[in-house]
ZADREN-255330 format. One record per residue (C-alpha): residue in three letters; residue number from 0; x, y, z; chain. Coordinates in nm, 2 decimals, m for minus. Example, Ala and Ser with C-alpha at 12.3 -4.5 7.8 and 13.67 -1.06 7.14 Angstrom:
(ALA, 0, (1.23, m0.45, 0.78), A)
(SER, 1, (1.37, m0.11, 0.71), A)
//
This chain:
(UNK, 0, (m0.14, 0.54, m0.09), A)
(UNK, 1, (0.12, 0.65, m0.35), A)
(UNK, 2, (0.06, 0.59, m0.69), A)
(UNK, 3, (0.25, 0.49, m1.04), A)
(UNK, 4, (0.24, 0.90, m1.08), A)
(UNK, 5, (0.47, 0.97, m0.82), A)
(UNK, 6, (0.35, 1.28, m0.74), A)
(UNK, 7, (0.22, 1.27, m0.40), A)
(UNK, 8, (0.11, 1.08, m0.07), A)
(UNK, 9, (m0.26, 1.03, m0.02), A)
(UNK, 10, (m0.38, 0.94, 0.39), A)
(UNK, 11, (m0.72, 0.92, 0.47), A)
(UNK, 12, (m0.92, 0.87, 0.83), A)
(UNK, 13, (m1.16, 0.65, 0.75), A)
(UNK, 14, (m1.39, 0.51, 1.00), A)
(UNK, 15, (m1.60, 0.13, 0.96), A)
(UNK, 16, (m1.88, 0.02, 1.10), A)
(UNK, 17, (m2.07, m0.27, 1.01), A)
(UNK, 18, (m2.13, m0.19, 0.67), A)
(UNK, 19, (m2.09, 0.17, 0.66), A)
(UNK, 20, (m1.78, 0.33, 0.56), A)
(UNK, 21, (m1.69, 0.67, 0.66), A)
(UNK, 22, (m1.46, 0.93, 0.61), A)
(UNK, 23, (m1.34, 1.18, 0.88), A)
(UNK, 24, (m1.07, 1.34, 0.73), A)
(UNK, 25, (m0.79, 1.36, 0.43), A)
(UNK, 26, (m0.43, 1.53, 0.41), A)
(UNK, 27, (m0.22, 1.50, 0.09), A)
(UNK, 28, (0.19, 1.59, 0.11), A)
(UNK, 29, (0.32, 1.62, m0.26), A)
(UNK, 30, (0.67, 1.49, m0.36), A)
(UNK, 31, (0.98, 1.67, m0.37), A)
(UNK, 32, (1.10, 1.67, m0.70), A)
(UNK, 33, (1.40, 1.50, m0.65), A)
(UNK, 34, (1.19, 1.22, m0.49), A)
(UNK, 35, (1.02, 1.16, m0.78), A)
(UNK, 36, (1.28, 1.18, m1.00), A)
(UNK, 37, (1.44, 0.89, m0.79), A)
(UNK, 38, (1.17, 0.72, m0.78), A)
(UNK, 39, (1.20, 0.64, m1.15), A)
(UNK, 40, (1.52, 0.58, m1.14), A)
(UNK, 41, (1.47, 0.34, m0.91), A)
(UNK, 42, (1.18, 0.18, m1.09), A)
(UNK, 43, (1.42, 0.15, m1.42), A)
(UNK, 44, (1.73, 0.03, m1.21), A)
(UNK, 45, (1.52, m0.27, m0.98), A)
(UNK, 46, (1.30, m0.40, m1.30), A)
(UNK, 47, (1.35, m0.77, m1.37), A)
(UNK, 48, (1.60, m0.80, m1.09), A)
(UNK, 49, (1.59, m1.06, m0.80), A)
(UNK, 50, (1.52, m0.83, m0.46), A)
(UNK, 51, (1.85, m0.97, m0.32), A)
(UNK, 52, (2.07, m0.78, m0.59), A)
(UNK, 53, (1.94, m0.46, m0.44), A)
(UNK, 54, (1.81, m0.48, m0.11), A)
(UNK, 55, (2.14, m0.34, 0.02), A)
(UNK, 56, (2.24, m0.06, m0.24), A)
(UNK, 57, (2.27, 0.27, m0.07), A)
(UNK, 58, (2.09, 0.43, m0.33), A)
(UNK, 59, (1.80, 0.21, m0.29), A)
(UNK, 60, (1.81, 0.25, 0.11), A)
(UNK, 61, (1.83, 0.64, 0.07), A)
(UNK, 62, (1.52, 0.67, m0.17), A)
(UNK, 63, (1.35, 0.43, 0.03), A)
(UNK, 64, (1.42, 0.62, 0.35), A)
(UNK, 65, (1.26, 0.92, 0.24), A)
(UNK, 66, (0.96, 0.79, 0.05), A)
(UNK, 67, (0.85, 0.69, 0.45), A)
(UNK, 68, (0.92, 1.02, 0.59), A)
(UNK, 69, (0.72, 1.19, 0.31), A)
(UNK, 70, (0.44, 0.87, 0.37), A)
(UNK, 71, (0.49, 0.92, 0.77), A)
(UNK, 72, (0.42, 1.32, 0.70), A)
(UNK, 73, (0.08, 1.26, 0.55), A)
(UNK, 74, (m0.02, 1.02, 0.83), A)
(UNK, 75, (0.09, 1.26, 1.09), A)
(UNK, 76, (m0.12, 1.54, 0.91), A)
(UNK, 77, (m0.44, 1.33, 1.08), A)
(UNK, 78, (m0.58, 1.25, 1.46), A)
(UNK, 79, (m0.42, 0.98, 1.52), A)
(UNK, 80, (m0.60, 0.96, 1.86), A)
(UNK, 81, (m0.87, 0.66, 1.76), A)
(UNK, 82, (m0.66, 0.48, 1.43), A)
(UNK, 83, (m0.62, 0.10, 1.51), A)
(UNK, 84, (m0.40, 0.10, 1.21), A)
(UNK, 85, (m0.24, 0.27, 0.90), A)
(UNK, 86, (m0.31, 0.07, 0.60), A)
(UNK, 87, (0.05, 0.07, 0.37), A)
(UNK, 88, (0.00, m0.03, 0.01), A)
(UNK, 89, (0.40, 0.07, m0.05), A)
(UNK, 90, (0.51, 0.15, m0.39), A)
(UNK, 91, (0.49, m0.07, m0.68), A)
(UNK, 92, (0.83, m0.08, m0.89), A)
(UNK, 93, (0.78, m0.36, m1.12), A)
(UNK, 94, (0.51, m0.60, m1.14), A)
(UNK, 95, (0.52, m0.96, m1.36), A)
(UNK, 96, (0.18, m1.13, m1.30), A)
(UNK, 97, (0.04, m1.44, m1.46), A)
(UNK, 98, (m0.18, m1.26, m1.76), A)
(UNK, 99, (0.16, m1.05, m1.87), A)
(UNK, 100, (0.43, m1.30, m1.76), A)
(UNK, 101, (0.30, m1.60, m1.93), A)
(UNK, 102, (0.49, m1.95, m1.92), A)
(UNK, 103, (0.71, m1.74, m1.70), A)
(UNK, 104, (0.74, m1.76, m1.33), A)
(UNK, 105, (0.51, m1.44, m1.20), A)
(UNK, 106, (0.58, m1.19, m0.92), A)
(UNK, 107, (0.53, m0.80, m0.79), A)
(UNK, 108, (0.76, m0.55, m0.63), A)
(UNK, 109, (0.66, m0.31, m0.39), A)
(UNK, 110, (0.87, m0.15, m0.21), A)
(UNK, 111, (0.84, m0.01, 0.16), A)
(UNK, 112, (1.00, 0.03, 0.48), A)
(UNK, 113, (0.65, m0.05, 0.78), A)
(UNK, 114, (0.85, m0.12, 1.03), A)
(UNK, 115, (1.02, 0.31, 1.03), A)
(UNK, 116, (0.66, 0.39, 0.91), A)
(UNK, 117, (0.51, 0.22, 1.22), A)
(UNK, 118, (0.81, 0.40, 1.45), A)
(UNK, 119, (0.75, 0.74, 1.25), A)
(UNK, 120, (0.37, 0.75, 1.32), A)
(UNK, 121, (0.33, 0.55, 1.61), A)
(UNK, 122, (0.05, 0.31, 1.47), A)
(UNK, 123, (0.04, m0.05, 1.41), A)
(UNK, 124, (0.09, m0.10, 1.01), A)
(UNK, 125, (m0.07, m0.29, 0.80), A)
(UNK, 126, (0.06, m0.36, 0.45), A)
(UNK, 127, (0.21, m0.61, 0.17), A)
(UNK, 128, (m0.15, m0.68, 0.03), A)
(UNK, 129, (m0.05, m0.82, m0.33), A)
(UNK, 130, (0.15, m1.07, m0.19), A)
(UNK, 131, (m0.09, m1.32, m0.08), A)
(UNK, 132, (m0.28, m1.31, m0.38), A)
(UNK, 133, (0.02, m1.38, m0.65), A)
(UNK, 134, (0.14, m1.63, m0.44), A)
(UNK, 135, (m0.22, m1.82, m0.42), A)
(UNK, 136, (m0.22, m1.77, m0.82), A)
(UNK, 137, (m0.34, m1.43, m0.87), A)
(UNK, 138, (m0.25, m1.15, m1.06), A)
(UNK, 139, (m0.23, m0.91, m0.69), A)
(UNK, 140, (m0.42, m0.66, m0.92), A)
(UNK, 141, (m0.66, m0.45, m0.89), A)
(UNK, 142, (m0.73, m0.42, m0.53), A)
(UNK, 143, (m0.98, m0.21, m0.62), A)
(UNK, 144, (m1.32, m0.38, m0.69), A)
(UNK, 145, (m1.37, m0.55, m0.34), A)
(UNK, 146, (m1.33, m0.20, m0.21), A)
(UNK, 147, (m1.61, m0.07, m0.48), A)
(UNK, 148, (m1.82, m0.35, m0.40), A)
(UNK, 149, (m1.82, m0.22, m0.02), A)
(UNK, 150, (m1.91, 0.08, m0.12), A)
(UNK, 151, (m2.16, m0.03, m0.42), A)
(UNK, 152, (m2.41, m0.12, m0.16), A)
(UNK, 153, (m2.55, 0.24, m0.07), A)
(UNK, 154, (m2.62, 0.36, m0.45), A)
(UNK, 155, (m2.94, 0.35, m0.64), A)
(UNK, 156, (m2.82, 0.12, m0.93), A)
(UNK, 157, (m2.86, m0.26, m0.99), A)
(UNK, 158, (m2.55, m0.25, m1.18), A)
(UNK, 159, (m2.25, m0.03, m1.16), A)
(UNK, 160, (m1.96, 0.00, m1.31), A)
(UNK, 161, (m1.64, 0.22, m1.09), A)
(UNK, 162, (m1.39, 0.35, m1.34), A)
(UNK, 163, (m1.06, 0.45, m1.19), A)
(UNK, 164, (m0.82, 0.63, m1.41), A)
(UNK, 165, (m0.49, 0.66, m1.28), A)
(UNK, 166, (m0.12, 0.60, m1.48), A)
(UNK, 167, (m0.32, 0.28, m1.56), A)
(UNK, 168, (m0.68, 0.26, m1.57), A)
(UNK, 169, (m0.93, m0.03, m1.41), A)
(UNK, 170, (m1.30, m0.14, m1.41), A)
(UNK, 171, (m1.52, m0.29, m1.13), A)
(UNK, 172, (m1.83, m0.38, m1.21), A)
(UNK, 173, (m2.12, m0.49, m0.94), A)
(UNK, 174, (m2.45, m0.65, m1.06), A)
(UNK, 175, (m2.65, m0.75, m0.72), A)
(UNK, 176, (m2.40, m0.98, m0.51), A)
(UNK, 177, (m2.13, m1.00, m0.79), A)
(UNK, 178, (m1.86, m0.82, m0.87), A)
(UNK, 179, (m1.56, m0.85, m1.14), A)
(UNK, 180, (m1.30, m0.68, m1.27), A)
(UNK, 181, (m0.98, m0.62, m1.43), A)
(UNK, 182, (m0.76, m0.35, m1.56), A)
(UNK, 183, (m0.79, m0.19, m1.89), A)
(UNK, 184, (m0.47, m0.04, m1.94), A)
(UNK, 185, (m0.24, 0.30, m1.98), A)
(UNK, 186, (m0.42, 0.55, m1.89), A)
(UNK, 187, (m0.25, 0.87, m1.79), A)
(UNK, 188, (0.07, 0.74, m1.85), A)
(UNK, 189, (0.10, 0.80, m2.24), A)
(UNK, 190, (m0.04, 1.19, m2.19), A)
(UNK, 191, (0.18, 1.19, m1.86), A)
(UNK, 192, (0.53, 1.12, m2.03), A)
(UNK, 193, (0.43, 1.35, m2.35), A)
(UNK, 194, (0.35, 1.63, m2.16), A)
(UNK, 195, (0.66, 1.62, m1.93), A)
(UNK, 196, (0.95, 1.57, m2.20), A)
(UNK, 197, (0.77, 1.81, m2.44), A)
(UNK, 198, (0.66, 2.14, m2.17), A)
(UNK, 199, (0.81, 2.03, m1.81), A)
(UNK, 200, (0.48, 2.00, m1.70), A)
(UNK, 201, (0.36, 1.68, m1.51), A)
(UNK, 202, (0.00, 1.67, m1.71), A)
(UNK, 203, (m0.21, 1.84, m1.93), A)
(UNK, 204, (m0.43, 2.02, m1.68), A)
(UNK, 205, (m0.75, 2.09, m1.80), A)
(UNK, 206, (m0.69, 1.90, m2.11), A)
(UNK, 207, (m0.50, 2.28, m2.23), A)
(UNK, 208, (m0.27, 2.11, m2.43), A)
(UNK, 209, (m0.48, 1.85, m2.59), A)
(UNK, 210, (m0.73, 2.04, m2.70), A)
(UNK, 211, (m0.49, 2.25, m2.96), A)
(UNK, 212, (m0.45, 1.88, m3.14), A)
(UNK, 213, (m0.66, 1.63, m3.34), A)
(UNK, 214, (m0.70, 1.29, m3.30), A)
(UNK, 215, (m0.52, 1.09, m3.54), A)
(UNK, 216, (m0.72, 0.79, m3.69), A)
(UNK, 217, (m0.36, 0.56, m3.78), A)
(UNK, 218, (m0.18, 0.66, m3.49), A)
(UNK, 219, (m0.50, 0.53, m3.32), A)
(UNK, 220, (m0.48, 0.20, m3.44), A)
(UNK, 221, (m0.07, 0.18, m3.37), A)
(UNK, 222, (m0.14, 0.26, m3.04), A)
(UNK, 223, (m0.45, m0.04, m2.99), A)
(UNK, 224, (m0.25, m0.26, m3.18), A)
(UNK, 225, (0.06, m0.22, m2.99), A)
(UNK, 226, (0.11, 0.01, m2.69), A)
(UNK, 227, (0.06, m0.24, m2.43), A)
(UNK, 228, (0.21, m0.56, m2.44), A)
(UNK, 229, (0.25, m0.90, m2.22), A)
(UNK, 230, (0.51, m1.08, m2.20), A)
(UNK, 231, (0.51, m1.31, m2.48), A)
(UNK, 232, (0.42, m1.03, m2.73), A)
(UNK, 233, (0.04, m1.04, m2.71), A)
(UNK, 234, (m0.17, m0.75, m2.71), A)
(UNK, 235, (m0.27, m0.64, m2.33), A)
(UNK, 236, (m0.67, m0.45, m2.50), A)
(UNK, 237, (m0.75, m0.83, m2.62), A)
(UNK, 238, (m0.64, m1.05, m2.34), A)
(UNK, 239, (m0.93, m1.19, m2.18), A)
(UNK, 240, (m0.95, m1.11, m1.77), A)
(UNK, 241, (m0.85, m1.16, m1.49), A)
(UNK, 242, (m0.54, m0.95, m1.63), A)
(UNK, 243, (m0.34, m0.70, m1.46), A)
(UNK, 244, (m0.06, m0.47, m1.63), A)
(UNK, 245, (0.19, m0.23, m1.49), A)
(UNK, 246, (0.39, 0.12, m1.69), A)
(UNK, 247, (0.71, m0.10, m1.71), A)
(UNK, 248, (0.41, m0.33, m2.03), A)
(UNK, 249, (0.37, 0.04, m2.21), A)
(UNK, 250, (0.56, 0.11, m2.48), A)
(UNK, 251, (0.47, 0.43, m2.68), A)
(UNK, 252, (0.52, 0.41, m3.05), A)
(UNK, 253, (0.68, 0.68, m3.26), A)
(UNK, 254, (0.57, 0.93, m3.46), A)
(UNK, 255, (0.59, 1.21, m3.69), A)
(UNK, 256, (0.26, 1.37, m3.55), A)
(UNK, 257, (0.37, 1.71, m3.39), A)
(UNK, 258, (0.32, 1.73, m3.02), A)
(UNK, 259, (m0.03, 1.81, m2.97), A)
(UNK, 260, (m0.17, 1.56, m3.23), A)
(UNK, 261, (0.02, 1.32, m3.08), A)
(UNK, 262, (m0.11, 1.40, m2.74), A)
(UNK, 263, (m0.48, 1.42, m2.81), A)
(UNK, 264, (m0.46, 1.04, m2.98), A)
(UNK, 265, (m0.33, 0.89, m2.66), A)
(UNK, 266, (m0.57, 1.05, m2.45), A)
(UNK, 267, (m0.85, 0.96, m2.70), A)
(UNK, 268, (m0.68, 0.57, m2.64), A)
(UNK, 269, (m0.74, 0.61, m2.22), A)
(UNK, 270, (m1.15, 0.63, m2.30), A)
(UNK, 271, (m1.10, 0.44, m2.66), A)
(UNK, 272, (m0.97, 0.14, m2.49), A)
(UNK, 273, (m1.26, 0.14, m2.18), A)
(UNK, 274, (m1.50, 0.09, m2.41), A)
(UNK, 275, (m1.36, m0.16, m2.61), A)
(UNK, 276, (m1.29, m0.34, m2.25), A)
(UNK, 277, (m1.69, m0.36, m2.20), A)
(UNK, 278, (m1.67, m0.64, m2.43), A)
(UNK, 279, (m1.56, m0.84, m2.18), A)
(UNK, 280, (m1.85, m0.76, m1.93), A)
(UNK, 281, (m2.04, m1.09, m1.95), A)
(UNK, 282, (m2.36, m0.99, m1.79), A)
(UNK, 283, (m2.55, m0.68, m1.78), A)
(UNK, 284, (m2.39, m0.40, m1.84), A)
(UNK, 285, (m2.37, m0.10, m1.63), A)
(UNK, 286, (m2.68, 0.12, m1.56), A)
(UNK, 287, (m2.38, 0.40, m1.39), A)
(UNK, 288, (m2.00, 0.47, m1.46), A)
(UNK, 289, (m1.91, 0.63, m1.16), A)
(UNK, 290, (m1.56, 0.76, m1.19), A)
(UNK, 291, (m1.23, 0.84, m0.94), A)
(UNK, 292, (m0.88, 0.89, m0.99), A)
(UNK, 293, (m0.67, 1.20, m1.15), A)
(UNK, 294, (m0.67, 1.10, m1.49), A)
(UNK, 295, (m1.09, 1.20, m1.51), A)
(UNK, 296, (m0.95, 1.54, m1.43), A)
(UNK, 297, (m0.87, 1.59, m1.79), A)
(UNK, 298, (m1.18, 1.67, m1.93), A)
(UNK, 299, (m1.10, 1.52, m2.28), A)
(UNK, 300, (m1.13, 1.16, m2.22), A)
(UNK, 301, (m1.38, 1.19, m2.03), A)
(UNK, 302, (m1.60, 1.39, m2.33), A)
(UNK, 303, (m1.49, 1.11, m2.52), A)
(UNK, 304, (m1.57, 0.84, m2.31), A)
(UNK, 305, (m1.97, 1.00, m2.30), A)
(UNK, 306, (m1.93, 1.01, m2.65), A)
(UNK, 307, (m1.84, 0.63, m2.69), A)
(UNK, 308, (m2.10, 0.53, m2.43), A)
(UNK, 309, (m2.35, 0.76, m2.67), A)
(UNK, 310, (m2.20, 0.60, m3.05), A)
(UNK, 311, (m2.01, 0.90, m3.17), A)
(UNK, 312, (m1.63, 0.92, m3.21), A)
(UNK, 313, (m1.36, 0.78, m3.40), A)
(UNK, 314, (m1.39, 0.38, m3.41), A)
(UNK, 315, (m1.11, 0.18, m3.62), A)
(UNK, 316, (m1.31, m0.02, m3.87), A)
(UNK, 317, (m1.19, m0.34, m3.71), A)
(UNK, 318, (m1.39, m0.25, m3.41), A)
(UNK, 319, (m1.67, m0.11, m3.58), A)
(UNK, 320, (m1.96, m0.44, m3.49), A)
(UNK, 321, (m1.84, m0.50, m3.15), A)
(UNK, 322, (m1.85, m0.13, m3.07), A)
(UNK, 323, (m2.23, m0.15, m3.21), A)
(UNK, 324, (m2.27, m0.50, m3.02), A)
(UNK, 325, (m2.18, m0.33, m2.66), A)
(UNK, 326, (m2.42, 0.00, m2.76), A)
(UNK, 327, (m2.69, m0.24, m2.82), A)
(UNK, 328, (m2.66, m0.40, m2.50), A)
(UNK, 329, (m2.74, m0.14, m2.27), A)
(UNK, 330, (m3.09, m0.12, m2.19), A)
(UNK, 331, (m3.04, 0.32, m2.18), A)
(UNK, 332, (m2.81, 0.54, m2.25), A)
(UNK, 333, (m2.62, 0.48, m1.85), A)
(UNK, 334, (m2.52, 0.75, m1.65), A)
(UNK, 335, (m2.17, 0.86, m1.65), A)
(UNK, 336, (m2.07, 1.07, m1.30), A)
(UNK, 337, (m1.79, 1.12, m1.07), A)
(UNK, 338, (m1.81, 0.91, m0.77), A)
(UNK, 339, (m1.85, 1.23, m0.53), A)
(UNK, 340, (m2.15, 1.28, m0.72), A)
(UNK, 341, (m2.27, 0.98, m0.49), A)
(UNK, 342, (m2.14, 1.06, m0.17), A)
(UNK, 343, (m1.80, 0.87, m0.24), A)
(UNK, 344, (m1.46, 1.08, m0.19), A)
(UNK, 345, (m1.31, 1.02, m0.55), A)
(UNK, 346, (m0.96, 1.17, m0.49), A)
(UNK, 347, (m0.91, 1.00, m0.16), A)
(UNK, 348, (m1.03, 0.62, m0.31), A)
(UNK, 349, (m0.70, 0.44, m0.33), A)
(UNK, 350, (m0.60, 0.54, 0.03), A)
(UNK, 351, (m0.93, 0.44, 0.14), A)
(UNK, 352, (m0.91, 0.12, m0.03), A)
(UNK, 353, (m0.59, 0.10, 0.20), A)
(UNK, 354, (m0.79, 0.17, 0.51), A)
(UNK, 355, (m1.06, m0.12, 0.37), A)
(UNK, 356, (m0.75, m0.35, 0.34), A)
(UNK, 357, (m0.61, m0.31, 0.66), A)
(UNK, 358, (m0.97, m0.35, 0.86), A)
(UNK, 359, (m1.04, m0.65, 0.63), A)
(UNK, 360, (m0.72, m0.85, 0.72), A)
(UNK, 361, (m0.82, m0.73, 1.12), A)
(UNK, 362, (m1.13, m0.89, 1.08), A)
(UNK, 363, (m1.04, m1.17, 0.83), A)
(UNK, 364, (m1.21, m1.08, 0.58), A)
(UNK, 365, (m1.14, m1.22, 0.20), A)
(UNK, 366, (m1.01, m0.88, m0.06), A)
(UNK, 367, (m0.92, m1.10, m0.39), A)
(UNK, 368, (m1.14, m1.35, m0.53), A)
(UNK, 369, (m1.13, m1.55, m0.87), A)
(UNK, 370, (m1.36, m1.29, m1.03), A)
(UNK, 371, (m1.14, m0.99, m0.95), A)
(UNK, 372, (m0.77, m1.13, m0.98), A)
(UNK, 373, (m0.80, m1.48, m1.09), A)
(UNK, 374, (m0.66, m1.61, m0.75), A)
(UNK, 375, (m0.73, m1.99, m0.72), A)
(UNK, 376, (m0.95, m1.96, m0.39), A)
(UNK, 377, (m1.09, m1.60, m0.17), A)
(UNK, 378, (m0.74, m1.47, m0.03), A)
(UNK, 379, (m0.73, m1.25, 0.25), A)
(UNK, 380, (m0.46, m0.99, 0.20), A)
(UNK, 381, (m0.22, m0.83, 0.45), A)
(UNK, 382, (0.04, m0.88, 0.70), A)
(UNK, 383, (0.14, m0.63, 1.00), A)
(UNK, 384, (0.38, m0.51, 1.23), A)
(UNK, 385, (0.41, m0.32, 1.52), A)
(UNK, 386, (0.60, 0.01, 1.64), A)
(UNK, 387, (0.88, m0.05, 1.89), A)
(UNK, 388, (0.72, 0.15, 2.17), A)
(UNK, 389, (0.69, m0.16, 2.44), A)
(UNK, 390, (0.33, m0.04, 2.42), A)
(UNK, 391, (0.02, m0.25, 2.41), A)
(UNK, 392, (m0.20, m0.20, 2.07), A)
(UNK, 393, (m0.56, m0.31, 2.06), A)
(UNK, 394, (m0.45, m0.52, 1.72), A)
(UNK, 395, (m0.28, m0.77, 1.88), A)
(UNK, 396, (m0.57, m0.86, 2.09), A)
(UNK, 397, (m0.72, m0.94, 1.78), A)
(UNK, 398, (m0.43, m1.05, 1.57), A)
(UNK, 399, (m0.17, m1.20, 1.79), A)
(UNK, 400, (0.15, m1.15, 1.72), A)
(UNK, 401, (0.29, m0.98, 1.43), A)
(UNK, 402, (0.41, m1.09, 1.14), A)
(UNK, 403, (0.77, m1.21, 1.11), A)
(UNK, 404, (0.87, m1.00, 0.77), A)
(UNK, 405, (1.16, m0.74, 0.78), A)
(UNK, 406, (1.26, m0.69, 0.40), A)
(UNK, 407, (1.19, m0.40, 0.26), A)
(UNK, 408, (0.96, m0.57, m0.04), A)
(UNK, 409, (0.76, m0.79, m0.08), A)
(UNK, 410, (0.67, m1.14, 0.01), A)
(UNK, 411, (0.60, m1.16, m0.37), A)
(UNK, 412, (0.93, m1.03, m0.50), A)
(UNK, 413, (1.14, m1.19, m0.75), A)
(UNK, 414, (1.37, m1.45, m0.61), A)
//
């Protein structure tokens, strides 16, 4: 898995049986710089665009080229003496879906090269798993929650809530056999850009530079009101799920706050806006938050998260009864954790989730669901493709032949 960070390649050997999940081992190659900084050129230049208007640009081949060799490095970090597959999520550059793109026509873009990572590794690949689900009606996002559900079934709660916090943040929640969810919204991204144009580092590590600022009550309600947008000019926070959103829907509004004030608003928003989200949770709500992903890192929003889920912080007077109306709901004050806390790998969830994909398209087993993305009927994701070895692989015994896709996006793209 690479992320909307750009900042590294996650691979993980994960091993499934029946309904245990198991993980034998993890490498993680970071980015060169000057990959990254592609990267986001590339996510600028492709926005909006039909695939066929770049699909041949030099510039797009030559990033593209070595985003697989740094993938291809991670997986060749691992055994590779067992693997069936590699699961290949690809990297999202721009992503339209139904709950942003409104009377619009909706799509996604990620970007990958399987067949050069199959011939790099030597593995069957596995990958394109948003495309089946926009084109079924969905919004391809978040993956995430059929993956929490797998793993939802070993812990000691009725009802649990998985809270990933990446460049964007999303909720899974699981009550007995059910399981919805949706994303929230920026997470990282805000606190990501701020730090990066204002001390050349990529985050605020520890939360060092947010802690030297206050939280700003006005700048607060700017941001609610209109940091993350759809489409049509709506505001993402109140848009009822199945919704999905992507960095290319955040806008960050200006200010005259100096640096660090400005900074500790917006990570305030990241755990501001997850509890305002729990008023979309339509049953019980969650005994556990269980929590993964880099942006958790920071210690700030997740201080302020507790002190949300506990009814102290800042809270815009507009939101002042439904923040009362979700306290009053929970039965106890719930437990807020990281996921390792419980046995569950939190830095290594999104390639896992990759890994789930992949055996779940082997064995034909549905990933999206109506709950989850709003697709119209249980989609299973996935297509796959082989290395050119001559060899015989054990998937195609199962599988058949592979899949007749050789762009380098996709099936979902824009046309």
């Amino acid at each position: 898995m690479t992320g909307n960070s750009l900042d590294a390649a996650d691979a993980v050997l994960t091993e499934f049986s029946e309904k245990n999940i198991r993980d034998i081992a993890a490498f993680s190659t970071d980015f060169p710089v000057e990959l990254t900084k592609d990267l986001l050129t590339l996510r600028v230049a492709v926005k909006g665009r039909p695939a066929a208007d770049f699909e041949n640009d030099a510039f797009f081949r030559d990033t593209l080229d070595r985003y697989t060799e740094t993938v291809a490095k991670a997986v060749n970090a691992l055994d590779k003496t067992e693997v069936v597959a590699v699961g290949f999520h690809g990297q999202t550059c721009d992503h339209f879906p139904p709950s942003v793109a409104g009377k619009k026509k909706p799509y996604t873009l990620q970007i990958f090269d399987a067949q050069k990572l199959a011939d790099l590794t030597g593995l069957p690949v596995v990958y394109d798993f948003r495309s089946d689900d926009v084109l079924n009606g969905g919004e391809g996002a978040p993956l995430i929650p059929a993956h929490n559900a797998h793993l939802s079934e070993s812990l000691p709660f009725e009802t649990v809530a998985f809270c990933n916090a990446g460049n964007t943040g999303n909720i899974a929640v699981m009550s007995g056999s059910s399981v919805v969810g949706w994303d929230v919204g920026p997470f990282n991204h805000f606190a990501d850009r701020l730090v990066r144009e204002n001390t050349g580092d990529r985050c605020d590590k520890d939360g060092l530079y947010g802690r030297t600022g206050r939280i700003d009550a006005a700048y607060l309600k700017t941001l609610f009101d209109s940091a993350a947008k759809t489409a049509d000019g709506g505001n993402f926070f109140l848009k009822e799920p199945p919704r999905s959103s992507d960095p290319s829907w955040y806008v960050l509004p200006e200010s005259d706050l100096p640096f660090p004030d400005r900074l500790r608003t917006v990570e305030y928003l990241s755990a501001y806006a997850y509890f305002h989200t729990l008023s979309f949770v339509k049953g019980p709500l969650p005994e556990a938050f269980l929590t993964f992903g880099g942006g958790w890192n920071n210690p700030l929003p997740t201080e302020d998260f507790r002190n949300l889920l506990n009814g102290k912080g800042i809270v815009l007077p507009e939101h002042e009864r439904l923040f009362s109306d979700i306290l009053a709901r929970f039965k106890k004050p719930p437990v807020l954790a990281p996921a390792d806390d419980y046995g569950i790998n939190g830095k290594y969830m999104e390639a896992r989730l990759c890994a789930d994909l992949a055996y779940s398209k082997i064995v034909g087993r549905p990933f999206t669901f109506p709950e989850t993305t709003g697709v119209r009927a249980p989609t299973v994701a996935g297509i796959w493709c082989l290395p050119k070895t001559g060899k015989h692989y054990p998937i195609e015994d199962l599988l058949g032949r592979p899949d007749a896709w050789d762009k380098k996006y996709c099936r979902a793209a824009k046309r």
